[in-house]
Structure formats: structure tokens, C-alpha cells
C-alpha positions in Angstrom: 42.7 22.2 15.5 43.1 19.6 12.8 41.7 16.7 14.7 38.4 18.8 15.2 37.7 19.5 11.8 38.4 15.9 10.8 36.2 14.7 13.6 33.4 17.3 12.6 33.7 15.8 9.0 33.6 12.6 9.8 30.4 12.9 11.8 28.7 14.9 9.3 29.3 12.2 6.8 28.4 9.3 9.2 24.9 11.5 9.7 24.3 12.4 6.2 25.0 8.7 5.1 22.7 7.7 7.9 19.6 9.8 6.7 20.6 8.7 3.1 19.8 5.0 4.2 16.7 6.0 5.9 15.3 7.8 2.6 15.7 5.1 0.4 14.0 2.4 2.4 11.1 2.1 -0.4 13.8 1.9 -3.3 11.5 3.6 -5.9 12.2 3.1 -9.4 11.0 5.3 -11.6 12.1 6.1 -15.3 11.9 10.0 -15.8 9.8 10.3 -18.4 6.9 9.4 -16.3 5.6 12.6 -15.2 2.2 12.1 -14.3 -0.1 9.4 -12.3 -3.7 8.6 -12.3 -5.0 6.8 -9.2 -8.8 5.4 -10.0 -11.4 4.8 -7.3 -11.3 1.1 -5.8 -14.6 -0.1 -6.1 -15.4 -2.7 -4.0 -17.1 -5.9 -5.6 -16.6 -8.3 -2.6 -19.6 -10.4 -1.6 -19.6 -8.4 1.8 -18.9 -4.6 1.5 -17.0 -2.6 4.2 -18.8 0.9 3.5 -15.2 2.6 4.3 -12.3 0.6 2.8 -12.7 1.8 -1.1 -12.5 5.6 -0.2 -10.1 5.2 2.3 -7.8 2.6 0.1 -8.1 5.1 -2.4 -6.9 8.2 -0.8 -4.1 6.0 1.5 -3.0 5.1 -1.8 -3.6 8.5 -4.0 -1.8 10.5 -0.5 1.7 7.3 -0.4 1.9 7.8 -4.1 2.0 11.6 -3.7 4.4 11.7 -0.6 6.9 8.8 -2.0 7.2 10.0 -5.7 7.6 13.1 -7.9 5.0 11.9 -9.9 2.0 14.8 -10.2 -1.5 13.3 -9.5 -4.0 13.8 -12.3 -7.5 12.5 -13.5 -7.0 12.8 -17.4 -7.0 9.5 -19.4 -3.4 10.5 -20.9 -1.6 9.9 -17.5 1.7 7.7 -18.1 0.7 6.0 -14.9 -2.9 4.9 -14.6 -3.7 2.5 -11.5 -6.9 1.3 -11.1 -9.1 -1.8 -9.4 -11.7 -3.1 -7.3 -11.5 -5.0 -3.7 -12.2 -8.4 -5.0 -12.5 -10.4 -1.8 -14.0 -9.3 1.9 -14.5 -12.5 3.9 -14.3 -14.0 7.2 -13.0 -17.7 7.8 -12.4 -19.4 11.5 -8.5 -19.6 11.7 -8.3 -21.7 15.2 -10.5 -23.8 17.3 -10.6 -24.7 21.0 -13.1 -27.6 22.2 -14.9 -27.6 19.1 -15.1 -23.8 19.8 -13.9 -21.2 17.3 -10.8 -19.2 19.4 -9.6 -16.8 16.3 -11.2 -15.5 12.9 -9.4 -14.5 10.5 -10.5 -11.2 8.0 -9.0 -11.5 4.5 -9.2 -8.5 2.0 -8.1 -8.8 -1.9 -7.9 -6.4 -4.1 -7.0 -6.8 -8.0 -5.6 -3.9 -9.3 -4.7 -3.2 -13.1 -1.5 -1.0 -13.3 -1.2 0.6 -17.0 2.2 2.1 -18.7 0.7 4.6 -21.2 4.2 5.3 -22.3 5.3 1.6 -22.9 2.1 0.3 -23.8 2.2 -2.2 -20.8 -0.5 -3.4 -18.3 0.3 -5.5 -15.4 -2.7 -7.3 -13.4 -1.7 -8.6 -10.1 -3.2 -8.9 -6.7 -2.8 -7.9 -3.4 -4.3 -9.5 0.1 -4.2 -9.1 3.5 -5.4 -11.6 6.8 -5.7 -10.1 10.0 -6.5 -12.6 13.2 -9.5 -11.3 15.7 -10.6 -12.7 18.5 -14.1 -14.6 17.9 -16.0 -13.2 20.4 -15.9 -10.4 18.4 -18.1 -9.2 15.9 -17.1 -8.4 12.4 -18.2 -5.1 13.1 -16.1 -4.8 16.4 -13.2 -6.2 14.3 -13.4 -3.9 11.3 -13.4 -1.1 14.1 -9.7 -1.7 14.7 -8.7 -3.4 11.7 -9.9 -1.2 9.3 -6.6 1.5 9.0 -4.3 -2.0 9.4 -6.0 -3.5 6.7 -5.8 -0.1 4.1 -2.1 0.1 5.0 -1.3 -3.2 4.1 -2.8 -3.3 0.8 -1.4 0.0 0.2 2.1 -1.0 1.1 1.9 -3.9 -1.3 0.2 -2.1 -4.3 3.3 0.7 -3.9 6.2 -2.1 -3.8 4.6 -4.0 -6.4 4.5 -0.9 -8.6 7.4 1.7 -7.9 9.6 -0.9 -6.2 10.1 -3.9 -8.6 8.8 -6.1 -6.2 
């Protein structure tokens, strides 16, 4: 009878230490004072303008923010958290060659993004970029049409870990 309970305890605490590791993959840091966030649209300001990446960078990050933090979501000026920014770069470069033929493009986004403290009186500017490799017989339109959701989750991932993970 003993060994059963000791077995059941010990698996309970190998599972609960496992989900324990799982949850704090992103390693959020966040002093408890900081109640509130404001997430500002990303305009985009890049020479070439993907109709759907500011809205959807935007809400991608306004929905990781909500889902990985405790942090409420406002659109008051007074947030202790305000994030804000503009996609600062949308180009297309040729990334490899073949017989004096372009093989591979290469799409990079950049976005600058100005991340304010209210509480501490701090800004930090900083940004982010992604490149993602398509074939070149491609269009940049055929490209974007897979890319797109890559490309938002990227930037999104590094705006997060720059901001809540003391990257």
C-alpha cells in the first residue's frame, strides 16, 4: 500500500514539474506595479506597403500580450506600458543566383517600435526584422500569400522577448 502512494506522489510531482517547465518557456518579467498596457497601431511607412501586415501585427501582438501577461489592455495615454511603432522596412533583395539567374528572393520586414515605462519614466527604441527565402519564380504577391502569418509571428515573437523577457 505504501509503495503505491509513494509511486502516485512521485508521478504527480514529475507531471506537475513537467507542465511547470512548459509554462514558463517565455520567462516573462514583469514588476507588479504594472497593471495596465497600451498597444498602438503599427503603421506602416515602408517604401512598399503590404495592405495586411499593420492590422494584423497589431492585433498578433495586442492578442500574445493579452494571452502571455496579466497586464489589462487599454487605450488611455496613462497606461504603465505603452508600445508603439511603425514597419520601417518592406523590401525584396535576390538572396542566390544560378547561371546568372536569380534561384531565391529573400522578403525582409523591419519594424521600429518605441516601448515607454510610464511608471519609470523610461523609453526604449529598438528594432525588430525578419527575412524569409521564396522561390523567384514567384511573385511578391504569391510570396506574401504564404509568408504573410510567418512574417507577423516573427516580429511578434521578437517585440514580446525584447519587452517582457529581458532579451
Amino acid at each position: 500500500m505504501n509503495n503505491k502512494i509513494i509511486i502516485t506522489f512521485l508521478a504527480a510531482v514529475i507531471i506537475l514539474s513537467g507542465c511547470r517547465v512548459s509554462y514558463s518557456l517565455r520567462n516573462v518579467s514583469i514588476p507588479l506595479e504594472v497593471k495596465t498596457v497600451k498597444i498602438s497601431y503599427f503603421e506602416n511607412k515602408a517604401r512598399y506597403i503590404n495592405p495586411q501586415l499593420s492590422p494584423k501585427l497589431t492585433d498578433k501582438l495586442t492578442q500574445t500580450v493579452a494571452s502571455q501577461t496579466r497586464l489589462t489592455s487599454t487605450n488611455r495615454d496613462d497606461a504603465h506600458y505603452q508600445i508603439s511603432g511603425y514597419i520601417s522596412d518592406y523590401s525584396v533583395t535576390t538572396s542566390s543566383i544560378s547561371q546568372q539567374n536569380a534561384t531565391t528572393n529573400r522578403l525582409t520586414v523591419a519594424a521600429h517600435i518605441v516601448f515607454l515605462n510610464t511608471l519609470d519614466n523610461k523609453t526604449d527604441e529598438f528594432d525588430v526584422n525578419t527575412n524569409l527565402d521564396f522561390d523567384a519564380n514567384l511573385s511578391l504577391q504569391q510570396a506574401e500569400t504564404g509568408k504573410t502569418e510567418e512574417i507577423v509571428k516573427n516580429l511578434t515573437d521578437q517585440i514580446f522577448n525584447h519587452i517582457f523577457s529581458n532579451w
